[in-house]
Each structure stands twice: as C-alpha cells, then as structure tokens.
C-alpha positions as CSV (number, residue, x, y, z in Angstrom):
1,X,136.4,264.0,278.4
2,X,137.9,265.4,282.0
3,X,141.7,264.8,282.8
4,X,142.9,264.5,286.1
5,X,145.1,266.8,288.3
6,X,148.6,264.8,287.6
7,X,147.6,264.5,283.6
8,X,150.4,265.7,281.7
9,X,149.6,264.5,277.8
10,X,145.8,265.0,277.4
11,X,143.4,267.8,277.6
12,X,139.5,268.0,277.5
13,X,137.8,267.6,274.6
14,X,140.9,265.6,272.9
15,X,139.8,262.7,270.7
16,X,141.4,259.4,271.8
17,X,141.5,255.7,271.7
18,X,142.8,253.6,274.6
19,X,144.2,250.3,275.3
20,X,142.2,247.5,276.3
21,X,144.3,245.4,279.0
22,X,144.3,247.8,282.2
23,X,145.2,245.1,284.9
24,X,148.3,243.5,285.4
25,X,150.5,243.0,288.2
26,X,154.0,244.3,286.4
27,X,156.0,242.2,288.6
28,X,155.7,238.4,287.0
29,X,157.8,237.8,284.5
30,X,155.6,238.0,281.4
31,X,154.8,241.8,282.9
32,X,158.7,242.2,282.9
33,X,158.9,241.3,279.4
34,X,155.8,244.1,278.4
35,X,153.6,241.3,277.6
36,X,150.8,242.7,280.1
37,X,148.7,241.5,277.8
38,X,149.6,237.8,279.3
39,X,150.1,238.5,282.8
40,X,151.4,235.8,284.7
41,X,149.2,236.5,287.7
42,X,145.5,237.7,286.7
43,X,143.3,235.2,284.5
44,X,142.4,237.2,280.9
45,X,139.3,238.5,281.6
46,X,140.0,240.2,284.6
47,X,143.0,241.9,282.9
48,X,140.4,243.5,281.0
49,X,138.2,246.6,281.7
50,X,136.1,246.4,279.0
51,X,135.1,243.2,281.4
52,X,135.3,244.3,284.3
53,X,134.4,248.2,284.6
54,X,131.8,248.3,281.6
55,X,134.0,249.7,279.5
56,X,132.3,252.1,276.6
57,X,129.3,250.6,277.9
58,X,129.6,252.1,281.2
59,X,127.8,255.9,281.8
60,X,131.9,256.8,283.2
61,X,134.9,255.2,282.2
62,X,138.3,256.0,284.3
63,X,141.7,255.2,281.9
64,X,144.9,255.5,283.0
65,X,146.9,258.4,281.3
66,X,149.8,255.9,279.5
67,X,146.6,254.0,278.0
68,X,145.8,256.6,276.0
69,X,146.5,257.1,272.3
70,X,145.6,261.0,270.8
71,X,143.9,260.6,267.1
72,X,145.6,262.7,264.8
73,X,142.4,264.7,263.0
74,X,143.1,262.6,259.8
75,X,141.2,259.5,261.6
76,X,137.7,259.9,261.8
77,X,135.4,258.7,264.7
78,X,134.3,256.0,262.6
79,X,137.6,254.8,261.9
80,X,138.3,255.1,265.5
81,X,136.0,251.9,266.6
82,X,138.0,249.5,264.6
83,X,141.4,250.9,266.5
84,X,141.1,248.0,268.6
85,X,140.9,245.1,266.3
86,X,143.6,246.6,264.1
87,X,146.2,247.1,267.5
88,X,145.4,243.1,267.8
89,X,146.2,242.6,264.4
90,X,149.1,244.4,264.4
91,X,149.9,242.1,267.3
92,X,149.0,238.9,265.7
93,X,151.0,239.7,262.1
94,X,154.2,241.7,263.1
95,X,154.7,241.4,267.1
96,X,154.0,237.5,267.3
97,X,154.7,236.1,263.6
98,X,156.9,238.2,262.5
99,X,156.0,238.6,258.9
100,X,158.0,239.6,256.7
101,X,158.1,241.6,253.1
102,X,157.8,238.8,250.8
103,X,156.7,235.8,252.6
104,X,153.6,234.3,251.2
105,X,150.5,234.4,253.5
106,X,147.1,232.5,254.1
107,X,144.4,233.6,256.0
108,X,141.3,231.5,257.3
109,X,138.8,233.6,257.8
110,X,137.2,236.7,256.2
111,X,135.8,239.0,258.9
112,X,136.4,242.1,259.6
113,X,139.5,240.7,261.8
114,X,140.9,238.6,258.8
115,X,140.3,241.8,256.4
116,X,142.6,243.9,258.9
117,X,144.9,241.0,259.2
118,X,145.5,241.7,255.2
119,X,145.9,244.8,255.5
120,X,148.8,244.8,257.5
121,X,150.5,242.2,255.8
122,X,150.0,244.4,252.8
123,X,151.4,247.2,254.5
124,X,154.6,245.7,255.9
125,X,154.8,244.1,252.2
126,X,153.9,240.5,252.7
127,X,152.2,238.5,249.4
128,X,151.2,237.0,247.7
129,X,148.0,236.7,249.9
130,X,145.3,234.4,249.9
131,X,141.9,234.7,251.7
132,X,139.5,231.9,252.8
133,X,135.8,231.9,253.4
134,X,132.5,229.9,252.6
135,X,130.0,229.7,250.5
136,X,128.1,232.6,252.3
137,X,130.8,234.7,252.3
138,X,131.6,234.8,248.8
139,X,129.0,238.2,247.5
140,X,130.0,240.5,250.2
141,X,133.3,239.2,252.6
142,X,135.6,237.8,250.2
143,X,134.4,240.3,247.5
144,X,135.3,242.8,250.1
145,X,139.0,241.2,250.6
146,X,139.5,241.1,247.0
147,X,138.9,244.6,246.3
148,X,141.1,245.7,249.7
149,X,144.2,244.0,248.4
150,X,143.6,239.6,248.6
151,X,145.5,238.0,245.2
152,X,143.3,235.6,245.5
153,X,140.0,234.6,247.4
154,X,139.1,230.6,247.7
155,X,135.4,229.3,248.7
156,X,136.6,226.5,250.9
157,X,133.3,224.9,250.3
158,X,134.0,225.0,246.2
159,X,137.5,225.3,246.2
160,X,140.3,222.7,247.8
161,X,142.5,225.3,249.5
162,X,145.6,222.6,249.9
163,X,146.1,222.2,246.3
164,X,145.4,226.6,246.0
165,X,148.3,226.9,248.2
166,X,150.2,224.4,245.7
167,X,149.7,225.8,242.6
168,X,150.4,229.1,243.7
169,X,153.7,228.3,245.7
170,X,154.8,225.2,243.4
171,X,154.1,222.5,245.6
172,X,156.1,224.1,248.5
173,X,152.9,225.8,251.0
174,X,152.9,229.1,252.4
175,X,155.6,231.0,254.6
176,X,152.8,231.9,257.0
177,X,148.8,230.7,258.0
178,X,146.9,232.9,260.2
179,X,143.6,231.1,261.2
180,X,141.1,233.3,262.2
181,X,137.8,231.3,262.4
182,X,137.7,229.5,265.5
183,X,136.6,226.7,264.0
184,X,138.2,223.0,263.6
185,X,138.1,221.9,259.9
186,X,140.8,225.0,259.2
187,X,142.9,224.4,262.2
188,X,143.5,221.1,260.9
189,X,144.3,222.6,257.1
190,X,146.7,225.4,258.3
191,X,149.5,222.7,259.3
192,X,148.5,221.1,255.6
193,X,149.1,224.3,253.7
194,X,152.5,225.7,255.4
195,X,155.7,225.2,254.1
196,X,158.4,223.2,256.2
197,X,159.8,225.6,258.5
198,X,157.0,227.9,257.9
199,X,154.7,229.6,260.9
200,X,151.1,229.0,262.0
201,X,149.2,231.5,264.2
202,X,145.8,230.1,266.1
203,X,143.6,233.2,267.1
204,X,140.0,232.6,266.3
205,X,137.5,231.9,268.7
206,X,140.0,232.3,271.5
207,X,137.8,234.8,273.4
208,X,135.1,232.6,273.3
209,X,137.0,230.1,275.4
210,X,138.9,228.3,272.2
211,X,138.1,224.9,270.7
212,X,139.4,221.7,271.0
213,X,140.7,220.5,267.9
214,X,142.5,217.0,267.7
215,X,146.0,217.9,266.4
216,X,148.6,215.9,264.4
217,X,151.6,216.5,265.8
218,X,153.5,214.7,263.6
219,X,153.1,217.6,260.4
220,X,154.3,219.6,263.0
221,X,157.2,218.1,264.4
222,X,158.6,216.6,260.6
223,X,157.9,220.1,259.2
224,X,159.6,222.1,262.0
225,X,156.5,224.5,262.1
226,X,156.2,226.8,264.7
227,X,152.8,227.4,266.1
228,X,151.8,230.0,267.9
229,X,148.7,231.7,269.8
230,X,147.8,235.7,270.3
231,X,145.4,237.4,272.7
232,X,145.2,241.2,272.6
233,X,147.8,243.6,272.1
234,X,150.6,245.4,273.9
235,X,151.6,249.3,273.9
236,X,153.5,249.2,270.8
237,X,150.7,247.2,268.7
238,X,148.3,250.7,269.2
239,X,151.0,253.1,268.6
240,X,151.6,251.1,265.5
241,X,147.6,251.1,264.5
242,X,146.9,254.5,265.3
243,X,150.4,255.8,262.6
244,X,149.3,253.1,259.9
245,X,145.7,254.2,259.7
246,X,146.8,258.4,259.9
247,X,149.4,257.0,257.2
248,X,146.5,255.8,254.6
249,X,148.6,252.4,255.1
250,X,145.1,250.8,256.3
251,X,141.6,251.8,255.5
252,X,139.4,251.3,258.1
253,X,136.3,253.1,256.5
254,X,134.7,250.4,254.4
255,X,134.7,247.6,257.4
256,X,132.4,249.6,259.6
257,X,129.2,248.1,257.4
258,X,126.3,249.6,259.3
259,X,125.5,252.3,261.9
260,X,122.9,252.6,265.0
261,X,122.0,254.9,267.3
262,X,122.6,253.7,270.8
263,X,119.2,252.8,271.5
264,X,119.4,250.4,268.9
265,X,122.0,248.8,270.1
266,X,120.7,245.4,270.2
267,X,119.6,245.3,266.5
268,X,123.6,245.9,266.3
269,X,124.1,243.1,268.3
270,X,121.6,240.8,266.4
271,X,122.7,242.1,263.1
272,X,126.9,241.9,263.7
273,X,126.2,238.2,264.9
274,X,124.0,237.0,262.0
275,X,124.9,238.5,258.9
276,X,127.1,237.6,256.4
277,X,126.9,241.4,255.1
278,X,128.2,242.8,258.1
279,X,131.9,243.4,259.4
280,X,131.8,245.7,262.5
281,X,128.7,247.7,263.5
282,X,129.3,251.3,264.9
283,X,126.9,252.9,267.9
284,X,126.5,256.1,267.6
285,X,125.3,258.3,270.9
C-alpha cells in the first residue's frame, strides 16, 4: 500500500478495508441526504468501482482517502473479506429497517448474507429470530445459523413457514421480514408472515437485475406494511461493521468456508456458485 502526497490518515503498510460506492455526483438530492449509495444522477453500476476500475481484481487499485476504513489488529485478513457484506447488512437491518431490540424477525434466506443479517439483529438485540432455507440447506446453512444464534430454523420445503411465524408470535406475524433470496415464492410469503404495521425489506437478487414478482397489494395496503428495498451501504454502515466485528459483536470467521490461492480463482468461482457447503470463498495472493 502507497498513500498519496495530501494523505493525512493512512500510512504504508496499514491494513484497511474500503467502501464500495466511489462515484457519485454529491449535488442531487439523494447525494445531499448521504445516500451516495443511490445517487440521483449515475445508474448503480457505474457508481461502483469494483465495476468499473477492476476493483481487487485489478493489478492497481486508486481509493479515495475518506473511503478508507483502518482494521484494528483484532480483525484478521480473513475476517476482512466479509467487511463488505456485513457494511450492507448493517445497512439493510439498522440504517433502512430500523430494527429494534425486541422486535421479532424472519429472514428468507440462509447465505452467508442472511447469516450476517442475524448477526446484527442479534447484536442490536432483536429476537426471537427465525431463519429460512430448503431442503439442501438444511446439513450445513441452516445448521450453521442455528449454532450462530437462529431460535429457530424452518425447511420451507418441509415446514409451512406462515403457520411457524403463528405459533411462535400467537397468530399475530413478525415485527420485521428480511428476504434475502431473490427469488418469488418468498417475496410473496414475507407480506403473509408480517404483522399489521410490521416492515418488509426486499434485497435478494437485486444485483442481478431483481425479479418480477406479481405483488398483492391489497396485504399491503389493509396491513399498513411498509416495504422497502436496500442496495449497498453508506459511510456509517462500514464504520459500524468494522467496531462490531473488533467488538466480538459479529463473528465473521466461520462464514469464510473455503480458501484458494489466486490462481485458483475460478474453482472459487465454480465452488461459491454451486455449493450448498459454501458461504463466501477467500483468494489468497
């Protein structure tokens, strides 16, 4: 690592993560707000420069000084590679839902994404908590969210997850859903399963380019639900990530499953895509 002449906070050989959204115009007024992450004025992608400079993938990498987040020595390098997703989940539990300590939460979906979502609800004091997966997920995913923390883990393809939520809330549904598959069937469950006034966040699959999911409006306007969408994360979100992992608060260890050396980083590829006994695979140079 160099720094540049006007680089004030950093020093060469300091271990860092860094924030993901690097382009935005800072005048529209989603940039006024400090939601870069949504600027007004530059489509999603090309906000990004993991898109568009090649990000860790590139031989250099320039980052902008006030994009930069030190790592305290208590986080390791492993740890480090699930910064990101844990800013973003930071982002979709506490800076756009707004959970609280307390409130009862579902979430659809157990990747490595749906694992950290848990872990922040857990940290802020949300629960009880319930995680959803399938039948394939069941030996190594959902065992995983179970021992991290789930109260309880439902196989949607064994388990009815509507009538879960009402025997564990009395008929009433959930203060909060987070779906995090991308996928229809539990887009369509999440406004089943919330309570009436309750909260409903729709993340997965958005940077793939979303779904389309038919949508009845009617269980959301009779039920007062608020429904929301996330991308990415602001400032605060990695400030956040990096205290709560250097806190013990989240334990990002035991979701980096498997380990190459970057000139296997295809089998990485093939293996984080196919297998229902990986979370996040780490490349190592």
């Amino acid at each position: 690592m160099t720094v540049g002449k006007g680089v004030t906070r950093f020093k060469p050989g300091d271990r860092v993560v860094h924030e993901i959204v690097t382009f935005y115009c800072g005048e529209c007024p989603a940039c006024l707000e400090g939601r870069f992450n949504i600027c007004n004025t530059i489509p999603p992608m090309q906000g990004r420069a993991h898109f568009m400079t090649g990000g860790g993938f590139a031989k250099f990498v320039v980052w902008p000084e006030q994009q930069l987040h030190k790592l305290p020595d208590s986080v390791s390098s492993k740890e480090a590679v699930l910064m990101e997703p844990t800013a973003g989940s930071i982002h979709s539990v506490v800076t756009r839902m707004r959970i609280k300590a307390g409130e009862s939460v579902v979430i659809l979906g157990p990747g490595a994404r749906g694992i950290l979502m848990m872990q922040v609800c857990k940290a802020i004091g949300a629960g009880p908590i319930i995680m959803t997966g399938l039948t394939r997920d069941k030996p190594f995913r959902l065992a995983m969210a179970k021992k991290m923390g789930a109260d309880r883990v439902v196989n949607v393809e064994k388990e009815d997850i509507r009538e879960a939520v009402r025997e564990m809330t009395g008929g009433i549904g959930v203060d909060a859903v987070l779906e995090n598959t991308g996928s229809v069937e539990p887009t369509a469950e999440s406004l089943d399963i919330v309570r009436k006034g309750g909260k409903v966040l729709w993340a997965g699959g958005g940077i793939r380019g979303g779904i389309v999911a038919p949508v009845d409006t009617y269980k959301i306007i009779v039920k007062e639900i608020d429904v929301k969408g996330e991308i990415s994360q602001i400032p605060y979100d990695w400030k956040s990530a990096v205290h709560l992992v250097a806190a013990g608060k989240i334990d990002l260890a035991p979701l980096v499953t498997h380990e190459f050396g970057l000139e296997d980083w295809r089998k990485g590829f093939d293996l984080a895509a196919t297998s229902a006994e990986c979370l996040r695979v780490a490349l190592k140079p």
